[in-house]
LUMDOKOL-701765 format. One line per 2 residues: for each residue x, z, y of N, C-alpha, C. Coordinates in steps of 0.2 Angstrom, whole numbers, plus 5000, padded with zeros to 4 digits. Each point is the difference from the previous one (the first is absolute). Layout:
<rs>
X:Z:Y:X:Z:Y:X:Z:Y | ... $
</rs>
This chain:
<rs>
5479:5599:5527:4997:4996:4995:4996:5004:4996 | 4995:4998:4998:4997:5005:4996:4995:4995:4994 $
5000:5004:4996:4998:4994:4993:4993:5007:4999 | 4995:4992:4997:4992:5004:4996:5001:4998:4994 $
5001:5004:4996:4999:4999:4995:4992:5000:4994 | 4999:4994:4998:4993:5000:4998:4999:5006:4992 $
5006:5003:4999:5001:5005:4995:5007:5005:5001 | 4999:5007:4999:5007:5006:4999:5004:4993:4995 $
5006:5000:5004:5005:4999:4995:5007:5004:5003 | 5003:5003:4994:5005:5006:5003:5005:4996:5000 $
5001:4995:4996:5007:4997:5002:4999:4995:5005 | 4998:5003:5007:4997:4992:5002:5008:5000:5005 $
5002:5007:5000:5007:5001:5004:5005:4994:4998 | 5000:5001:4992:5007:4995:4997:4998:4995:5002 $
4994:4996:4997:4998:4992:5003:5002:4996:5009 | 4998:5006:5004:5003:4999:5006:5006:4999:5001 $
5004:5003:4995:5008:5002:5002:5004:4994:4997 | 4995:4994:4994:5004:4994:4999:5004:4997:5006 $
5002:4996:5000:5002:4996:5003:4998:4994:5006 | 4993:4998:4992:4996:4993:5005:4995:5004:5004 $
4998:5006:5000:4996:5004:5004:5000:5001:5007 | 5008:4997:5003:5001:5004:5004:4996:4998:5007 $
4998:5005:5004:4995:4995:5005:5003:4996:5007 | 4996:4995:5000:5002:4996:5004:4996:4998:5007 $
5002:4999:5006:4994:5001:5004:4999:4992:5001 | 4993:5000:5002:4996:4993:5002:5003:4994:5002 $
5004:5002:5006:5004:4995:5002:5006:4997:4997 | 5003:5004:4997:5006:4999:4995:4999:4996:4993 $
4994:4999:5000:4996:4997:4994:5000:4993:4998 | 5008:4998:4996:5000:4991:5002:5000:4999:4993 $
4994:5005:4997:4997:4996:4993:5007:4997:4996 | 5001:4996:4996:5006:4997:4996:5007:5000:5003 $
4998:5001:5006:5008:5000:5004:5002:5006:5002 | 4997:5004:4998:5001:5007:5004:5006:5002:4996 $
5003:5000:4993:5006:5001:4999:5005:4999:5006 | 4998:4994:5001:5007:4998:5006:5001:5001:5006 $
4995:5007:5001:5001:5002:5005:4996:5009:4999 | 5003:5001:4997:4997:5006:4996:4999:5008:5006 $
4998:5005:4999:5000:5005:5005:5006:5004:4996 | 5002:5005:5006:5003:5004:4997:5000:5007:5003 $
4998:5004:4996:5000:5008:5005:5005:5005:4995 | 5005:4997:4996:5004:5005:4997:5004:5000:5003 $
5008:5002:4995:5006:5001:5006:5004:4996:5002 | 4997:4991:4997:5002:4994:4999:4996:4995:5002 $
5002:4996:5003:4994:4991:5000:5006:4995:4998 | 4996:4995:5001:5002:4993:4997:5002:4997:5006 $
5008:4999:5000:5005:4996:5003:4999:4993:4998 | 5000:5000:4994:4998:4993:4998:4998:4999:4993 $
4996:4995:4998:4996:5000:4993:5000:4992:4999 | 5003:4997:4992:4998:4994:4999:4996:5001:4992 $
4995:4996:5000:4997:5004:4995:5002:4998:4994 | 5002:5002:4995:5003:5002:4992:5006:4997:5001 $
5004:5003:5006:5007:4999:5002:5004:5006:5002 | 4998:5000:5006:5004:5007:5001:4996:5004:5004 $
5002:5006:5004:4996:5004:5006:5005:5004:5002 | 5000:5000:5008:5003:5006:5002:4996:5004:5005 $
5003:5007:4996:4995:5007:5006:5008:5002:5002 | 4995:5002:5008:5006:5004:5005:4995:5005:5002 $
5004:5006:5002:4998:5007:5003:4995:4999:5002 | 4991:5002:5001:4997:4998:5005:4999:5004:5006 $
5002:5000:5006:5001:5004:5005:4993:5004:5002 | 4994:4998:4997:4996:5003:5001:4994:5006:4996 $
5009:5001:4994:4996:5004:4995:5001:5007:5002 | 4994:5005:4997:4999:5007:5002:5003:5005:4994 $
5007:5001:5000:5002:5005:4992:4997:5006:5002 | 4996:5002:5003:4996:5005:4999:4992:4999:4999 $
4998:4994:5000:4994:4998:4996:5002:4998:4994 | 5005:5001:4996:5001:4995:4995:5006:5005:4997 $
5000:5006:4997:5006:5005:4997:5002:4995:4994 | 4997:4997:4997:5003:4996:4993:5004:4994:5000 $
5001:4999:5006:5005:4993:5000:5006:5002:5004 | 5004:4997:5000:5006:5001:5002:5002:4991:5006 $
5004:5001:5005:5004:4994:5002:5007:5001:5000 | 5004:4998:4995:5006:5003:5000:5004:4995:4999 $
4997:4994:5001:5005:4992:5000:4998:4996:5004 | 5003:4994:5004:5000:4997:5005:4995:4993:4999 $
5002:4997:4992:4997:4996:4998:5000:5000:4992 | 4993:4999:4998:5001:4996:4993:4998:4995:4999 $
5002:4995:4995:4999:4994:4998:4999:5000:4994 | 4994:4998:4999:4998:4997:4993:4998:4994:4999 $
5003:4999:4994:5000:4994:4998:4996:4999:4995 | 4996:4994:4997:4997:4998:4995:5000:4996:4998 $
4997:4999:4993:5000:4993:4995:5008:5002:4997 | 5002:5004:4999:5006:5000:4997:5000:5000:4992 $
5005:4997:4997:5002:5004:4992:5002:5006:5000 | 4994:5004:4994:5003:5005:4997:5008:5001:5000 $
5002:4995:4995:5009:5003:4999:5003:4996:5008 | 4998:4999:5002:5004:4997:5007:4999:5007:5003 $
4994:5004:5002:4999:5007:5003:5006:5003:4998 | 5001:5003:4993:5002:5002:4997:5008:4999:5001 $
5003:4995:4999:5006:4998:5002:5003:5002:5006 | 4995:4998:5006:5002:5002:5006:4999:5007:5001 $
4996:5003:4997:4997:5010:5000:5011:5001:5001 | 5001:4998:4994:5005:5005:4993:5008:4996:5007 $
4998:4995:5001:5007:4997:5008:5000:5004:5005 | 4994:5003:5000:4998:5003:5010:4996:4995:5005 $
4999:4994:4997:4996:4996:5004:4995:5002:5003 | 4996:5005:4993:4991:5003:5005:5002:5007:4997 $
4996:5004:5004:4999:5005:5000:4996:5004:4995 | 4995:4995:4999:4994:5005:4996:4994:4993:4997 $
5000:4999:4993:4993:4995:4998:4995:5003:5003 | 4995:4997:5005:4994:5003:5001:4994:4999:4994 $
5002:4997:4995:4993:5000:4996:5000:5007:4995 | 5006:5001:5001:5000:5009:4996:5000:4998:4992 $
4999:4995:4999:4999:5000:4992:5007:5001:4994 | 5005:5000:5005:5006:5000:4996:5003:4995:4998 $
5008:5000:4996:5003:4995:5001:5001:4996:4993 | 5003:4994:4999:4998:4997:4994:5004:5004:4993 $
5000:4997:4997:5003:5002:4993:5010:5000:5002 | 5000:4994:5001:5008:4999:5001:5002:5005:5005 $
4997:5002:5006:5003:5005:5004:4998:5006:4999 | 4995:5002:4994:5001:5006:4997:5006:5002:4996 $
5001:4996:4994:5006:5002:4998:5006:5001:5006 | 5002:4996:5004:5003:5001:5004:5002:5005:5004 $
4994:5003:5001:4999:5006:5006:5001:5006:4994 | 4995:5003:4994:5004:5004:4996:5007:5001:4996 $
5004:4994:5002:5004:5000:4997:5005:5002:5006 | 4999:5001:5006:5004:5001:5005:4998:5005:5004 $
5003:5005:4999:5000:5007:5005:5000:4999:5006 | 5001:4996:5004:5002:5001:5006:4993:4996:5002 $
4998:4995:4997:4992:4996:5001:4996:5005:4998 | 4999:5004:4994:4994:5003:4996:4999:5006:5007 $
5006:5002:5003:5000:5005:5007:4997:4998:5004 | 4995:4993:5001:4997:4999:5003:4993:4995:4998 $
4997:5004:4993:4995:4996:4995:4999:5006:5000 | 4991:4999:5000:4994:5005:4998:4998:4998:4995 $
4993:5005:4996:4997:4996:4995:4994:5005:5001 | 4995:4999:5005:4995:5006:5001:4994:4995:4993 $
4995:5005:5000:4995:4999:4995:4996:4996:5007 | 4997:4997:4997:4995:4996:5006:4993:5000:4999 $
4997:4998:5002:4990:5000:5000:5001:4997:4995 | 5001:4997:4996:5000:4996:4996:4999:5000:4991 $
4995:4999:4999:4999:5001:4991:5001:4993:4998 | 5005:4999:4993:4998:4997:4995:4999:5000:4994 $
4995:4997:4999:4994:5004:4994:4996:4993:4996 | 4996:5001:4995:4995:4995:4996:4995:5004:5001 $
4994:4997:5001:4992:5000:5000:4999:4998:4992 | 4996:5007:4998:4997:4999:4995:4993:5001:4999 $
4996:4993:5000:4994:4996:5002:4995:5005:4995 | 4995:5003:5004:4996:5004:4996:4992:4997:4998 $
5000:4992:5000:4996:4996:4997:5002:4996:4994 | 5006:4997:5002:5003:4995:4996:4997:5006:4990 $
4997:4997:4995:5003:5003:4996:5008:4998:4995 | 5001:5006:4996:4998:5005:4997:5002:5007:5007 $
5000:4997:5006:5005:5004:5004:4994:5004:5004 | 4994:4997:5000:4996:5004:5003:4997:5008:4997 $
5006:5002:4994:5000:5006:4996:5005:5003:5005 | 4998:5004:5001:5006:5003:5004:5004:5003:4995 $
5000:5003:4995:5005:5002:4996:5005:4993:4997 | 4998:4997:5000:5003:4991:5000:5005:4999:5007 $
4998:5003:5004:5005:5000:5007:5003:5004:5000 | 4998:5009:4997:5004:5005:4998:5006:4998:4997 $
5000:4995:4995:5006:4999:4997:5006:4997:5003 | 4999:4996:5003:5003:4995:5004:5005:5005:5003 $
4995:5005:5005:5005:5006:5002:5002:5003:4998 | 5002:5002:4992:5005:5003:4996:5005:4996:5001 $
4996:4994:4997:5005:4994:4997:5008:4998:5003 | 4997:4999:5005:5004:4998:5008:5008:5004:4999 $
5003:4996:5000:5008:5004:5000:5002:4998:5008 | 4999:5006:5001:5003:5000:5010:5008:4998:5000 $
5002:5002:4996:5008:4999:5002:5002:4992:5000 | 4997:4997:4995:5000:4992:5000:4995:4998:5006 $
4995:5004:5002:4997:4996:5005:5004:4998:5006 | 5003:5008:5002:5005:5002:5006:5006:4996:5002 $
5002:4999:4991:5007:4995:5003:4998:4992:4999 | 4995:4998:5000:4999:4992:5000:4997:5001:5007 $
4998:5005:5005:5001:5000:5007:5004:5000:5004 | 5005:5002:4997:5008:5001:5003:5005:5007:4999 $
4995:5004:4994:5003:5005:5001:5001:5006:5004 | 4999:5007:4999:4999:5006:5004:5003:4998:5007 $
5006:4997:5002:5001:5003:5009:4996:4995:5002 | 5002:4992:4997:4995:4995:5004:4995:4999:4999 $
4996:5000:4995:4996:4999:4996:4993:5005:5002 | 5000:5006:4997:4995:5003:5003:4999:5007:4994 $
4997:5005:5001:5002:5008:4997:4992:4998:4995 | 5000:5002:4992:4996:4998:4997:4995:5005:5004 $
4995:4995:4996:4993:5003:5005:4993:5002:4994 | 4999:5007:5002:4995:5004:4996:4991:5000:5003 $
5000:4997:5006:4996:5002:5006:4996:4991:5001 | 4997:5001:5003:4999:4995:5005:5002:4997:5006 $
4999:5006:5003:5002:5000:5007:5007:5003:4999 | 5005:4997:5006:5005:5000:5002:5003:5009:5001 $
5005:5001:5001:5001:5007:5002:4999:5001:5007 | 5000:4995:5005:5001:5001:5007:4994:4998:5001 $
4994:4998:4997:4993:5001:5002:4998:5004:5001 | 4994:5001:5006:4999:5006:5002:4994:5004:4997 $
5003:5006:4996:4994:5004:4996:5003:5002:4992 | 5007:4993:4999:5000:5002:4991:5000:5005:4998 $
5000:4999:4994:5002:5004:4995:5003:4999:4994 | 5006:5002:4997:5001:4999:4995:5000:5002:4995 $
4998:4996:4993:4996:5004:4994:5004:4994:4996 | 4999:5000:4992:5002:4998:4997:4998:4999:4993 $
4992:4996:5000:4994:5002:4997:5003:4995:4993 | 5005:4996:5000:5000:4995:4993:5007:5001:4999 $
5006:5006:5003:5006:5000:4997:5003:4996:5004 | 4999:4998:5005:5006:4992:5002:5005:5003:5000 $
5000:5007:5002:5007:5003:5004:5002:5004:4993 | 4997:5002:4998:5005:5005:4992:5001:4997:4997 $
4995:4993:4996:5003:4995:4996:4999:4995:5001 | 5008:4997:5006:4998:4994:5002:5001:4994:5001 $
5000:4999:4989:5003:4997:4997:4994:4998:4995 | 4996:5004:5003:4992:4998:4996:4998:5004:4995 $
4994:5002:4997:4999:5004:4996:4996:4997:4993 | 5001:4997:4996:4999:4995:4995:4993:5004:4998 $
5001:5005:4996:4995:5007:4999:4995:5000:5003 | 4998:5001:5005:4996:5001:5005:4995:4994:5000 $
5008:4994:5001:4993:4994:5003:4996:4999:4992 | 5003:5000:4994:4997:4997:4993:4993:5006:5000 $
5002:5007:5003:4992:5003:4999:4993:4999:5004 | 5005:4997:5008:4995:4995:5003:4998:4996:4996 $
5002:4996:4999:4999:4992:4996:4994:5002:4995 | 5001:5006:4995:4994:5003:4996:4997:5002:5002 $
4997:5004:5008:4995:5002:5005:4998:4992:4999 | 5000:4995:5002:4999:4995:5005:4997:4993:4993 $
5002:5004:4993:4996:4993:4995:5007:4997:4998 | 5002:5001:5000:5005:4993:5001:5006:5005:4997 $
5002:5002:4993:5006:5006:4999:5007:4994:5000 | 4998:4993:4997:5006:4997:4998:5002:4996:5009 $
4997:5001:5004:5001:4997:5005:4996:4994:5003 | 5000:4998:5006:4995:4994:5001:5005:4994:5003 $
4996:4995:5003:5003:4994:5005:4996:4998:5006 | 5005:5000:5004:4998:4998:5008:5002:4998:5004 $
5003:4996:5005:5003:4997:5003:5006:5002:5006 | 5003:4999:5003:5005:5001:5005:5002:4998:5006 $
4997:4999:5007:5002:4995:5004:5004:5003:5004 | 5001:4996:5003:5009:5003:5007:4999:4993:5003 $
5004:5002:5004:5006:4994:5004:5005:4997:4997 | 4998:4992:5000:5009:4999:4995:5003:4999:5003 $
5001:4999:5008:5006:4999:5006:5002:5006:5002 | 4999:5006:4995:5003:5007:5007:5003:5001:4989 $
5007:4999:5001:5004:5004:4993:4999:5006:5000 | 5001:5005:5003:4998:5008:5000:4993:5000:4994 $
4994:4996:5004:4994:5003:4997:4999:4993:4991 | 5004:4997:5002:5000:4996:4993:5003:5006:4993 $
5007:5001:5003:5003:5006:4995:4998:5005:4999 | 4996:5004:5006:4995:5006:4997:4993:4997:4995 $
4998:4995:5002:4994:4995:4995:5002:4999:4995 | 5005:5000:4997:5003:5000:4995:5004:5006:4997 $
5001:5004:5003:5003:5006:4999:4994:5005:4994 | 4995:4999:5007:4992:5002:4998:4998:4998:4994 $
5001:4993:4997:4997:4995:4995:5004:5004:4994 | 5009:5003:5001:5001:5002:4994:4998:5007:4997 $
4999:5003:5007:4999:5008:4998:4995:5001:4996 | 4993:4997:5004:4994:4999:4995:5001:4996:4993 $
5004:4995:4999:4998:5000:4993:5004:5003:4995 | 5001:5009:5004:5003:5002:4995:4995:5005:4998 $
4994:5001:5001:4994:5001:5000:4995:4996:4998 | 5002:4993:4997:4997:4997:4998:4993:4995:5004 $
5001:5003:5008:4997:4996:5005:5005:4994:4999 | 4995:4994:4999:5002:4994:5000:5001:4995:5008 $
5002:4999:5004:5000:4998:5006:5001:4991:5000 | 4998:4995:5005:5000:4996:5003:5003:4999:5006 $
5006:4997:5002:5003:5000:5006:4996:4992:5004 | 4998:5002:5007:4997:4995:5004:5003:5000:5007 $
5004:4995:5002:5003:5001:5008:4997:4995:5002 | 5001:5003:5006:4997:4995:5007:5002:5001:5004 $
5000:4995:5005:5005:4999:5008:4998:5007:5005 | 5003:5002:5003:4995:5007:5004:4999:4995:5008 $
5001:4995:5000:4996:4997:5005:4991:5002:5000 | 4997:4997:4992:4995:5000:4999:4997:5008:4993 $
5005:5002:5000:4999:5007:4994:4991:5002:5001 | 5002:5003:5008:4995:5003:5000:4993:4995:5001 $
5000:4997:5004:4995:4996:5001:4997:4997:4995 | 5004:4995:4995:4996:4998:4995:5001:5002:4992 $
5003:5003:5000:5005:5004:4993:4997:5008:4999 | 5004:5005:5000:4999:5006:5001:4994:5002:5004 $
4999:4997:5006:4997:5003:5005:4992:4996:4997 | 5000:4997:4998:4992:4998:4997:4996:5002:4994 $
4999:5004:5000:4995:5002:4994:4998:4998:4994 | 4995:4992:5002:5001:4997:4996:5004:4996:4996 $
5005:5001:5002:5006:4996:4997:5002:5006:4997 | 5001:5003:5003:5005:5006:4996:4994:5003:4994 $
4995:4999:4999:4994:5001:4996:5000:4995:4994 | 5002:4995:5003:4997:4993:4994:5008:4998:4998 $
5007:5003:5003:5004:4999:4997:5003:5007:4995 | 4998:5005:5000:5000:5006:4998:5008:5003:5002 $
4999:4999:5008:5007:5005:5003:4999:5006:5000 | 5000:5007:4994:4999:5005:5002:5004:5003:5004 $
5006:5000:5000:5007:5001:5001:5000:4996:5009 | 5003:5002:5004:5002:4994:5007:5003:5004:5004 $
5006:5000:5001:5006:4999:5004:4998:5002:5010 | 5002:5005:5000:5001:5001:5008:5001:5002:5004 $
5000:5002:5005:5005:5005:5004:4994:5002:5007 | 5002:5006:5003:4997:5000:5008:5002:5006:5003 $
5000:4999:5007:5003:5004:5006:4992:5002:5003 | 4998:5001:5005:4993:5003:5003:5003:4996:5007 $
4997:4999:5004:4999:4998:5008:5001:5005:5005 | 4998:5008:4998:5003:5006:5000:5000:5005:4995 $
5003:5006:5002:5004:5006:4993:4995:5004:4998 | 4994:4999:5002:4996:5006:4996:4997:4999:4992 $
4995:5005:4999:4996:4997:4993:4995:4995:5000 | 4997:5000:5006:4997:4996:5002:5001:4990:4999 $
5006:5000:5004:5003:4994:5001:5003:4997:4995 | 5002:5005:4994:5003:4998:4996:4996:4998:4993 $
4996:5004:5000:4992:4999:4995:4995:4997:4998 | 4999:4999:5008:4994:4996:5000:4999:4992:4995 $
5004:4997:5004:5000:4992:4997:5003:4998:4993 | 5002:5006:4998:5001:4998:4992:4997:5005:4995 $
4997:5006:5004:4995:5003:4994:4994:5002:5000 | 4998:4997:5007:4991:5003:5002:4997:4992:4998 $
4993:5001:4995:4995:4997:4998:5000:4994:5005 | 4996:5003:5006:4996:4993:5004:5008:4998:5004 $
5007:4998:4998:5003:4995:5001:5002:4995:4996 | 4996:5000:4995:5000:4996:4993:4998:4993:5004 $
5004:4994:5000:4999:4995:5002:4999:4992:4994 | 4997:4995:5005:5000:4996:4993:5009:4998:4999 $
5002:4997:5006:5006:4999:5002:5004:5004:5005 | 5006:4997:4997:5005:5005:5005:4998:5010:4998 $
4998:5001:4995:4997:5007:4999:5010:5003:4999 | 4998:5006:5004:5005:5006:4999:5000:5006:4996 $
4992:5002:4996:4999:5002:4997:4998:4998:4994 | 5008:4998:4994:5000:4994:4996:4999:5008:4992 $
4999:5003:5002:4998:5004:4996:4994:5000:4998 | 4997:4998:5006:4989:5000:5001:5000:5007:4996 $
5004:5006:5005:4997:5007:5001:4993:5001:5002 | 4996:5002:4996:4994:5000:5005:5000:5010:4998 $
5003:5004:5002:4999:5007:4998:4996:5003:5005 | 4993:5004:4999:4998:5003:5006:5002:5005:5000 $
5005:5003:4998:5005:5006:5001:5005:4997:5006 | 5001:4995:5000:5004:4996:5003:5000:4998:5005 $
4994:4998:5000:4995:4995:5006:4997:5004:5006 | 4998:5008:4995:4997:5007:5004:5005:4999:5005 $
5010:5003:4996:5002:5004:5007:5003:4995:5002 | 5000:4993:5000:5003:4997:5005:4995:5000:5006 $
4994:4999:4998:4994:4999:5005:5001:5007:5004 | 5003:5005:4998:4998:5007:5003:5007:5000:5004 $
5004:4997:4998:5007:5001:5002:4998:4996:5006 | 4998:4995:5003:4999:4995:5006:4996:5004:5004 $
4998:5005:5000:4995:5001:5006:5003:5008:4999 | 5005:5002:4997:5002:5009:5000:5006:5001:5006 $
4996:5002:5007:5006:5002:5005:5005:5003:4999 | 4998:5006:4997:5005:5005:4999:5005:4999:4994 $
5008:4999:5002:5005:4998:4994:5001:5005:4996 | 4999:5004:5000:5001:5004:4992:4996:4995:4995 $
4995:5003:5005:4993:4997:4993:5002:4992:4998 | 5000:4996:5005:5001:4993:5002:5004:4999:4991 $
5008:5004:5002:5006:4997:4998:5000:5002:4989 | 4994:5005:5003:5000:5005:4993:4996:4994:4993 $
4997:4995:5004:4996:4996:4995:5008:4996:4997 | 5004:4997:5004:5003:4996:4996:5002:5001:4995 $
5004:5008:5000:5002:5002:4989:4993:4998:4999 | 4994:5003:5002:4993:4998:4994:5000:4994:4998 $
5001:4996:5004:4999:4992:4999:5006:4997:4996 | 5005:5002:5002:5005:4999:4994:5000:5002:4994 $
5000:5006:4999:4998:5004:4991:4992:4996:4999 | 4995:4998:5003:4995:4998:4997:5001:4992:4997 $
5004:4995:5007:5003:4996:4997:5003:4999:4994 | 5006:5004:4999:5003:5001:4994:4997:5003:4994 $
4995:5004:5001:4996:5001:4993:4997:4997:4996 | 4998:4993:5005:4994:4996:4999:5005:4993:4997 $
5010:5002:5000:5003:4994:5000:5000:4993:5002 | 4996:5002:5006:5000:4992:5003:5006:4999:5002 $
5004:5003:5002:5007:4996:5003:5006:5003:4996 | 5004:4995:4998:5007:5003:4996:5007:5000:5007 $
5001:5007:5001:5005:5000:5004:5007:4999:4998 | 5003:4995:5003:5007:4998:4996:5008:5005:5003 $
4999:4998:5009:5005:5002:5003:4997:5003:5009 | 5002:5003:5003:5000:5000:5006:5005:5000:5004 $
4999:4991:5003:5004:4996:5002:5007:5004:5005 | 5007:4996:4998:5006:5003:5005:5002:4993:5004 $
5003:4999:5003:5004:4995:5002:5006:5003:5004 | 5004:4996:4996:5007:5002:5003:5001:4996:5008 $
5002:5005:5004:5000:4999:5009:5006:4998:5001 | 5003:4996:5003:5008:4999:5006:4998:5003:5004 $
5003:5002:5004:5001:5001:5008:5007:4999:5002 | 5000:4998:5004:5005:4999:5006:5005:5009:5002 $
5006:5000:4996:5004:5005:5003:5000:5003:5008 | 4997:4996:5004:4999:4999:5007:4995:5003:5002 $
4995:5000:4996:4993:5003:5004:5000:5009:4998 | 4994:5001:5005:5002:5004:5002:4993:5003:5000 $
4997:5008:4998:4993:5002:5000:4996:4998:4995 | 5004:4997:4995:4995:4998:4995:4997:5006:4995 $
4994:4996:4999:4997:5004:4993:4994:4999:4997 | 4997:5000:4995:4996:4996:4997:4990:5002:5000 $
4999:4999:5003:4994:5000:5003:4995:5002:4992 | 4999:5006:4997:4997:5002:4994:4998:4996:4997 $
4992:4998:5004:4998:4997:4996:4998:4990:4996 | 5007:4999:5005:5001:4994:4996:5005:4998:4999 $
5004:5004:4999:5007:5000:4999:5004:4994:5004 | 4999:5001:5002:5005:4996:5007:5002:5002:5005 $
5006:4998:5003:5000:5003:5006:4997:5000:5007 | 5000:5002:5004:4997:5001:5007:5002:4996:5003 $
5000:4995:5001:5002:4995:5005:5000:5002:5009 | 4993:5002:5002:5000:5003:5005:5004:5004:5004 $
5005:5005:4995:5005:5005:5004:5005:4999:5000 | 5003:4993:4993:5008:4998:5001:5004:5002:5006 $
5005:5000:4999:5005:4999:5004:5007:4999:5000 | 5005:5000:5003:5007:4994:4998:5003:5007:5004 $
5008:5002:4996:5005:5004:5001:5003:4995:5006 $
</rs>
């Protein structure tokens, strides 16, 4: 198979490597049905599939482990099952029922305490850092916030220790975050250009000399949206609302369903303009680990959207626009990977994004399996090379 591309683009690797990508020949092509009778060239097919019910894969006898060194077939069958509850997963994790959550997100509240509270379960709980940031956009239009030393302050202000535990706290929760990008994206670097990490408890001092940079010494007012169905980011939205007014930023609390956040709320400019959201609530993984993937959609200029927009900061930096432009057509991964610190420290100069945490989720596994290990950059496990003692 061989693809033209109408433009260089260097990550055109990872884009192939999704999942919906994968190629399918002409005749096998039953449009809308194809799920239910899907191809299979890995070390597994589909014994049987009912769709948002269950699926069973068995060995496929015609797979090459020497065209394929990254997968493993080391089980006879697995069964997945869907549309489950959370605490129902959870429940049967912690009995021996299933061996492993496939959505890797981690287990609920009640079986966290649970599992740290018992040696013999915490012996089989991870807690890897994942792709995953949760952070506020701070909106470089909305005034008084289109002062960047206005934003500067926000970033002193910020008391990370309260952000971290209204997420759940260092193991479950997530490791406070000074950065943009994740640790396990590919290119970081870490710096620590507002203190998150030495004071990060907030820097009262700092943010009040921003404030005098920016007009405004007694402090200003401006809005704060979230999600009010997800309690993590309600309590950080509030957490966030006290630290600032101890700096005399006056805040507004705004929630909305995250069915619609982004679409008609956060995610629309106008709205977020005519209600004076400077402040908004959000979180994001990339579709793959590099800087590229992870950048693009929330800090390059020409992704500024009417609706649905990801870049709710309305970054338009041509410090920022340059290397992400430069970073899509740059072959060579030194160079390629070397842009992401750029992008991030320009990011953060420019205080468009307030880094809160970089996401953890506390893992089960099954005392049974076997081969496991967490796949770096999304903190989850491998599914592919499980195996059963």
């Amino acid at each position: 198979m061989v693809f033209h591309l109408a433009k260089p683009f260097a990550d055109f690797n990872y884009v192939t490597a999704i999942p919906q990508t994968a190629p399918v020949p002409p005749n096998k092509d039953h449009g809308a049905n194809y799920q239910l009778h899907p191809m299979s060239t890995g070390p597994y097919k589909f014994q049987s599939y009912q769709p948002n019910k269950q699926l069973t894969l068995v060995p496929n006898t015609f797979w090459n482990p020497v065209t394929d060194p990254n997968a493993k077939q080391l089980v006879s069958k697995i069964t997945v099952t869907m549309k489950m509850n959370a605490g129902d997963i959870d429940t049967r994790l912690l009995a021996g029922d299933l061996n492993v959550d496939m959505a890797g997100t981690g287990v609920q509240a009640a079986a966290q305490a649970k599992i740290l509270s018992t040696p013999s379960l915490k012996a089989s709980a991870d807690d890897p850092v994942g792709g995953f940031l949760w952070y506020a956009y701070l909106n470089t239009v909305v005034p008084p916030m289109n002062n960047v030393h206005c934003r500067m302050a926000i970033e002193y202000a910020a008391n990370k220790v309260n952000l971290q535990a209204a997420y759940g706290g260092p193991f479950a929760g997530g490791a406070i975050a000074s950065t943009v990008s994740p640790p396990n994206v590919i290119g970081h670097k870490s710096f620590d250009l507002y203190d998150a990490i030495s004071k990060p408890q907030g820097d009262p001092a700092a943010a009040k000399a921003q404030l005098k940079l920016c007009g405004h010494p007694s402090g200003f007012t401006t809005g704060i949206a979230y999600r009010s169905d997800r309690p993590k980011e309600v309590a950080a939205a509030t957490a966030l609302q006290q630290a600032l007014s101890q700096v005399g930023i006056k805040t507004s609390l705004h929630g909305y369903q995250a069915a619609t956040y982004y679409a008609n709320f956060a995610g629309a400019p106008r709205y977020v303009h005519q209600h004076d959201l400077g402040i908004d609530f959000g979180g994001w993984t990339p579709d793959w680990p590099d800087g590229y993937g992870f950048f693009d959609f929330i800090t390059a200029g020409n992704t500024i959207g009417a609706f649905g927009n990801t870049n709710i900061e309305e970054l338009d930096d041509p410090v920022v626009n340059g290397d992400i432009a430069k970073m899509a057509v740059t072959n060579g991964a030194n160079q390629r990977n070397a842009y992401t610190s750029q992008i991030d420290m320009q990011v953060m100069k420019d205080a468009g994004i307030l880094p809160e945490v970089y996401a953890k989720s506390l893992l089960y596994r099954s005392p049974q399996l076997t081969n496991v290990y967490v796949q770096p950059y999304y903190g989850m496990y491998n599914y592919a090379v499980l195996g059963l003692k």
